[in-house]
N, C-alpha and C positions, 0 to 999 in steps of 0.2 A: 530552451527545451527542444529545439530543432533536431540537432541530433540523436535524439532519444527517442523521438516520433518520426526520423525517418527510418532509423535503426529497428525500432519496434516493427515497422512496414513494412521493411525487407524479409523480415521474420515470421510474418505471416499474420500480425496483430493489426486490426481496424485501429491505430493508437489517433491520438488528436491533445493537442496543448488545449489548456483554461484560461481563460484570465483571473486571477482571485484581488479580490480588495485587498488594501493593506489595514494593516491595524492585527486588530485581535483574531487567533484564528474561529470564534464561533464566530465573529460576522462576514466570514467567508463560506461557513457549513453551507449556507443554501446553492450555491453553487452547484457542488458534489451533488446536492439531497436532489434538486434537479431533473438533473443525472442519472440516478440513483430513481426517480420514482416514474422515468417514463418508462421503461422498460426494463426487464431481467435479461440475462446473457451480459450484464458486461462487467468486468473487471475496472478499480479505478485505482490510483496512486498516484505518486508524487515523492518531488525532494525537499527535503525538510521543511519550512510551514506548510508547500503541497501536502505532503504525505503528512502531517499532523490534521489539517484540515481534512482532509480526505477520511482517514481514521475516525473523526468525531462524529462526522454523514454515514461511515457503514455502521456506525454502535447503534447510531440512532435506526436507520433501515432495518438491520437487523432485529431492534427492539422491535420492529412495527411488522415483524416478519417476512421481508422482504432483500435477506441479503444481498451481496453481488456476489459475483461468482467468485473472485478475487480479490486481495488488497495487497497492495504493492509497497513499501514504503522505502525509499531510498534517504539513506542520512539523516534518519528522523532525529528530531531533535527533543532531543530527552530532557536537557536543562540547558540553558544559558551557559556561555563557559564560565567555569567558576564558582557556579552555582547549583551543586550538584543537590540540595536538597529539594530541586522544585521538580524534579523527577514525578514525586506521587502524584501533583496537580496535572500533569501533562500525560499522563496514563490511569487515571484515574475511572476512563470507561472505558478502556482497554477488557476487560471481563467479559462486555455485553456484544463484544465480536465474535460471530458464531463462524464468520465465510475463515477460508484458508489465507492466511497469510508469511507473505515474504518479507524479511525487510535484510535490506545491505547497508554495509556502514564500513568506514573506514576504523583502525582499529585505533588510532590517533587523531579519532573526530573528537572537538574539544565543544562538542553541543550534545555528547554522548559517550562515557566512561568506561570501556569493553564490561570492569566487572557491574556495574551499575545497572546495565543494558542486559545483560543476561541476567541478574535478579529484577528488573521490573519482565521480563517476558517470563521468569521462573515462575511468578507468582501473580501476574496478570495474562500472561498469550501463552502459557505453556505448547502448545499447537505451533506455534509461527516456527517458521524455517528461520535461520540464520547463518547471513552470509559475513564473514569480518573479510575485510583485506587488509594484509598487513602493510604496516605505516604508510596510510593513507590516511586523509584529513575528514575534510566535512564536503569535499568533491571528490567524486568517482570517473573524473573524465578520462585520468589514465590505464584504469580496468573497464573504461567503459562497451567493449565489444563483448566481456566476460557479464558485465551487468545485464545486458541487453537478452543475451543466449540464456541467461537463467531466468531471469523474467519472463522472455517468451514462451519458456520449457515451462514455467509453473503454469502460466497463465491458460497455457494450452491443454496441461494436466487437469486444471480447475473445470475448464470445460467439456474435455472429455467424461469427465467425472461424472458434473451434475446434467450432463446427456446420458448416460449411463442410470444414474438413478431414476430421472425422470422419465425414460422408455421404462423402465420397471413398473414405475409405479400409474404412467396412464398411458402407454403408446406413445407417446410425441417425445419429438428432438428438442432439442434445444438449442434457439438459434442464435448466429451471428456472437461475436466477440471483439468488443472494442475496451481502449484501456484509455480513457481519458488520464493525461497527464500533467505534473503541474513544475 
């Protein structure tokens, strides 16, 4: 993930790599939740079990009222290749995400079906931006200057934003912005 947290740096994002357990991705949630319950202002994502991981700590923050400004998801992984019915298990709290989210994906990623992928966000993330690249896999390292510039553009917007509502609604800014990445 080196490149994608210097790249995010350059961009103007506090970014930083994780370390995540291996195994299942809930016994990596606490990680993210972490993350996620020391403070507000940050944005968090990751590439495929990252960004599934990650996804499962904002449903839950968000349940507990306390979004992140941002969710990121690069090549998330929708099913196993070949196994396109375990889709609803893997997005199954996708609903309980209230923050803005991005997600990128190659359009020949074989952990993620273009039309499959736009019917679980149809009918779970209606909201989320989507980015395809064409015939690209389940790595973005050959768009990855095009990944970087639109992540940093959301991630920036996200925070403009909830600085924008939050001077509405009590005076104060809203500080700092970091994208833990995985």
């Amino acid at each position: 993930m080196g490149p994608h947290v210097a790249g995010l740096r350059a961009r103007g994002i506090d970014a930083r790599a994780v370390d995540l357990p291996k195994g299942k991705a809930e016994r990596a949630v606490p990680v993210f939740a972490t993350l996620l319950a020391a403070g507000s202002g940050i944005a968090v994502g990751g590439h495929s079990f990252g960004g599934r991981v990650a996804s499962l700590a904002v449903a839950d923050a968000c349940d507990g009222g306390r979004p992140p400004l941002a969710l990121v998801l690069l090549s998330y992984p929708l099913h196993a290749p070949g196994r396109p019915d375990d889709w609803d298990a893997r997005t199954v709290h996708w609903p309980r995400i209230t923050c803005p989210v991005i997600l990128l994906t190659g359009s020949s990623d074989p952990f993620a079906t273009p039309a499959l992928l736009e019917r679980a966000l149809a009918e779970r993330l209606p909201s989320a931006e989507l980015v395809t690249y064409p015939k690209l896999g389940h790595g973005l390292a050959r768009v990855l200057d095009d990944v970087l510039d639109r992540v940093a553009a959301f991630a920036h917007a996200a925070a403009a934003s909830t600085a924008a509502r939050e001077e509405t609604t009590d005076g104060a800014l809203a500080s700092g912005l970091g994208l833990p990445v995985t």
